[in-house]
C-alpha positions as CSV (number, residue, x, y, z in Angstrom):
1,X,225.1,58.9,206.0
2,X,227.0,61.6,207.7
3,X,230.4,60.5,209.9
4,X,229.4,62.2,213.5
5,X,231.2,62.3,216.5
6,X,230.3,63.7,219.9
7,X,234.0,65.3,220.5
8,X,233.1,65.9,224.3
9,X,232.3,62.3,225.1
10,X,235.9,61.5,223.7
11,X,237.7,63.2,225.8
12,X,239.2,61.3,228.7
13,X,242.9,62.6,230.6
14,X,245.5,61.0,231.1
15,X,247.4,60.8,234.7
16,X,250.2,62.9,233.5
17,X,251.2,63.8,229.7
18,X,249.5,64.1,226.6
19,X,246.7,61.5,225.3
20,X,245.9,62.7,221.2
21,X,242.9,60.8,218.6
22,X,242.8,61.2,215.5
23,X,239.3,61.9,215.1
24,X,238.9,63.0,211.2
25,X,241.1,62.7,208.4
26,X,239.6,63.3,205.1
27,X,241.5,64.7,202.0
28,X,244.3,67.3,203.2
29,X,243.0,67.9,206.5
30,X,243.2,65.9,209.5
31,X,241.2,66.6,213.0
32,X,243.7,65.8,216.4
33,X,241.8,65.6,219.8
34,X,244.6,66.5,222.4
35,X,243.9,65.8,226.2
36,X,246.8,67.3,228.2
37,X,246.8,66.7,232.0
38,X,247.1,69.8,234.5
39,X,251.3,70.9,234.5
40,X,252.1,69.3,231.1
41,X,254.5,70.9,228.9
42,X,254.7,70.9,225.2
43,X,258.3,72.7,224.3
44,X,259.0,74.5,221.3
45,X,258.1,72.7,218.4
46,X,256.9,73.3,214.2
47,X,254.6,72.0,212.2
48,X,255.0,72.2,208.5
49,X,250.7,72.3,208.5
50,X,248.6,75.3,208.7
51,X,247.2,74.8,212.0
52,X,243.6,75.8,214.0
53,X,243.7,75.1,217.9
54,X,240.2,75.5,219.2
55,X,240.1,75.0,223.2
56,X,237.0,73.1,224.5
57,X,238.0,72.7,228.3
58,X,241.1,73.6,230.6
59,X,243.1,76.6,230.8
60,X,246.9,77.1,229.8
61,X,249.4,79.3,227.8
62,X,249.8,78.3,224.2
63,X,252.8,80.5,222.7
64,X,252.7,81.3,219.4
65,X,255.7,82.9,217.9
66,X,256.8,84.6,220.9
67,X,253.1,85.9,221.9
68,X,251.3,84.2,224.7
69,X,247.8,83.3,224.2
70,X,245.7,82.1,227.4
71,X,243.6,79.2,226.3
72,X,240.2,78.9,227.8
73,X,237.4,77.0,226.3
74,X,236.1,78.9,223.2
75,X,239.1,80.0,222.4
76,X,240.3,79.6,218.5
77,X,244.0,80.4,217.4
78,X,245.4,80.2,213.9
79,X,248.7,79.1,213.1
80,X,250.9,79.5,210.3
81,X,253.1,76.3,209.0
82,X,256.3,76.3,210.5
83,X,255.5,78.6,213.4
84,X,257.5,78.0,216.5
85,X,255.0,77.3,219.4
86,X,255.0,75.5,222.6
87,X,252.0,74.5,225.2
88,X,251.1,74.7,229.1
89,X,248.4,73.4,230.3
90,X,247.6,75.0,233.9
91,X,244.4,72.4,234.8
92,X,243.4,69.8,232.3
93,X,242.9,71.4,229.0
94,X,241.3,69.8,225.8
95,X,242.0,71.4,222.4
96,X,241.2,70.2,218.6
97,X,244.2,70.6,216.0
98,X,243.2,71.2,212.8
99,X,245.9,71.0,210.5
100,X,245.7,71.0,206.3
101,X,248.3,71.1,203.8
């Protein structure tokens, strides 16, 4: 039988900061749920993963390497391993990190 998850009905915000789930981990990759509430800041950070960030609610700036990319639900962005990035979320924003080795 096949592991299902509604992803929507797990999201829930926190009053300020980040709330992340683990929501799949099988073999090399590993499936993140990451609730950010409006204002909150990610700084500059790595990740020594390859990396998908699909947006399923919210709106901020994710910057990747320098670029900004508005993040609106629908929107997917690929990231290299150990590409600097950082995070803003404008209104409560919900993203999946995908990340594999």
């Amino acid at each position: 039988m096949p592991n299902i998850k509604n992803v929507k009905k797990l999201i829930e915000y926190p009053k300020e900061g980040i709330l992340s789930k683990v929501i799949s981990s099988v073999d090399n990759v590993e499936v993140t749920l990451f609730s950010m509430a409006a204002g909150t800041d990610m700084s500059e950070h790595t990740s020594a993963k390859t990396g998908i960030i699909y947006v399923i609610e919210g709106k901020g700036v994710f910057n990747l390497k320098g670029e900004d990319i508005i993040m609106e639900p629908g929107v997917m962005i690929s990231m290299p391993k150990n590409a600097v990035h950082s995070l803003k979320a404008e209104i409560n924003t919900t993203f999946l990190l995908i990340l594999s080795s």
